[in-house]
N, C-alpha and C positions, 0 to 999 in steps of 0.2 A: 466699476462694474467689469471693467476688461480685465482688471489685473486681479477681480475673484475669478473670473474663468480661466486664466492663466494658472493660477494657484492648485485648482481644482485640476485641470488638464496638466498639471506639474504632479499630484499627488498619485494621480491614476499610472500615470507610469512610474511612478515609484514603484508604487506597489505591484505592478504586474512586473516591472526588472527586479523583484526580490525571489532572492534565492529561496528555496522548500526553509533553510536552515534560519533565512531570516523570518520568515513568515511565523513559525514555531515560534520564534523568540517574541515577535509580538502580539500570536496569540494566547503565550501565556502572557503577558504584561494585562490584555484583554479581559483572561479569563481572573487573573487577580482583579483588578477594578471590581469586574461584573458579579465578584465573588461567589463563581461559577467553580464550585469543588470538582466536580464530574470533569470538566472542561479541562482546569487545572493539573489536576493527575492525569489526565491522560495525554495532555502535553507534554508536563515534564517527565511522563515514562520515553516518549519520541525522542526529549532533550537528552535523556539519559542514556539509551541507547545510542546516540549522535557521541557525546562524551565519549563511551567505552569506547565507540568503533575509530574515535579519533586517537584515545593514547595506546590502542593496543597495539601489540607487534614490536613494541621498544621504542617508539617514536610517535612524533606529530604526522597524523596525516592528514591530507586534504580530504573533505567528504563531498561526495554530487549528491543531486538532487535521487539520479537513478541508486545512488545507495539509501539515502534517505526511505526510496520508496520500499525498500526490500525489506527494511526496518520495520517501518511502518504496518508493512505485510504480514511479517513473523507477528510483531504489536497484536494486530489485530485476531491473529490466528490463535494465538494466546489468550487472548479473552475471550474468545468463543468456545475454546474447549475448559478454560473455565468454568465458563458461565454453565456448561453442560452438565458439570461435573457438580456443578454447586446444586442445579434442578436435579440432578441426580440422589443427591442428600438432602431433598426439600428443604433448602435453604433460597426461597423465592429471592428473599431482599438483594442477596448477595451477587445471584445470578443476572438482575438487572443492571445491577450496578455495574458490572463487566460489561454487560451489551451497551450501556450506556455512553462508557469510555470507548468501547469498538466503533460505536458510530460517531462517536467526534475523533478519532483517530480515520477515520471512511472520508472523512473529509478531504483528506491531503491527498488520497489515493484516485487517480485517472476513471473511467467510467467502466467498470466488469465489463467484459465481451460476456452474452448469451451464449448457450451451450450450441445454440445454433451457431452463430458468430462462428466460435470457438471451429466447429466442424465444417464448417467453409475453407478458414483458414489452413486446418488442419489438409483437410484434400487439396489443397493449392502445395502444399510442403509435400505430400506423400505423391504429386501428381511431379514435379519439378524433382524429387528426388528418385524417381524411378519405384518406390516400396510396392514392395507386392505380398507380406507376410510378415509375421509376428516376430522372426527373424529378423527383420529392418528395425523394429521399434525402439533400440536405442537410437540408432540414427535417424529416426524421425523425432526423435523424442529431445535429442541434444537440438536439433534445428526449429522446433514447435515451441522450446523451453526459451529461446533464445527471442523467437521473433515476438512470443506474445508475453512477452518480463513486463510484468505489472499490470496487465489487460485479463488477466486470470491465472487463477492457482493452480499449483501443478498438478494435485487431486483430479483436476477438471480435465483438464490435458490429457493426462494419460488415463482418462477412461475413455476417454473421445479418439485416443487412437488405437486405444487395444479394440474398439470397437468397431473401427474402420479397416482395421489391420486382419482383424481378428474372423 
């Protein structure tokens, strides 16, 4: 009995000290088993992405999690304006199928800030950085892009400070 709650309190931290890149590698293994199509593609688009961003440039690079997430990001942004574009040429089936990979790719991504959220933070950065005008908004904008990387899209951002700027 002790040494299954060992085993089990051995697993758990396994899995939470696994890297984004490990997690991916054994969600696909997952969604192979489960033979989870949906699941599957849109993992190894994440894997795929992870590949490129490793041999480009002329070399092996190491990848973080915080690149992983920027991946993941694009990933996701990608099938949404798909998926628009497919409801656009009433092609229903097609359009789901994208959102369906967008929300198992939603997975791996940290919790969206609200737009409220979002314009909290926002006046914490324009109140600490002095801005007082539409003038400032790249430098609100490189420190607002910086502090909130992966808590929401930059779409988001910079309507939320050309609005408080503005």
């Amino acid at each position: 009995m002790a040494a299954c709650r060992i085993f089990t309190t051995f697993v758990k931290n396994y899995e939470t000290d696994m890297t984004l890149e490990q997690q991916i590698q054994e969600a696909i293994k997952e969604a192979m088993k489960a033979k989870d199509t949906v699941a599957l593609n849109a993992t190894r688009a994440i894997k795929g992405e992870i590949l490129l961003f490793k041999t480009s440039e002329g070399g092996a690079r190491e990848v973080t999690d915080g690149d992983i997430l920027k991946m993941i990001q694009k990933l996701v942004k990608q099938r949404k304006e798909a998926a628009q574009q497919f409801l656009d040429a009433g092609r229903q089936e097609l359009a789901d199928n994208e959102m369906a990979e967008a929300a198992v790719m939603e997975k791996y991504l940290p919790k969206q800030l609200s737009v409220e959220e979002v314009k909290a933070k926002v006046q914490e950065i324009i109140a600490q950085l002095g801005a007082t005008s539409l003038k400032d908004m790249g430098k609100v904008m490189g420190t607002a892009n910086k502090a909130l990387a992966g808590l929401s899209d930059g779409r988001t951002i910079s309507s939320v400070v050309k609005e408080l700027l503005g």
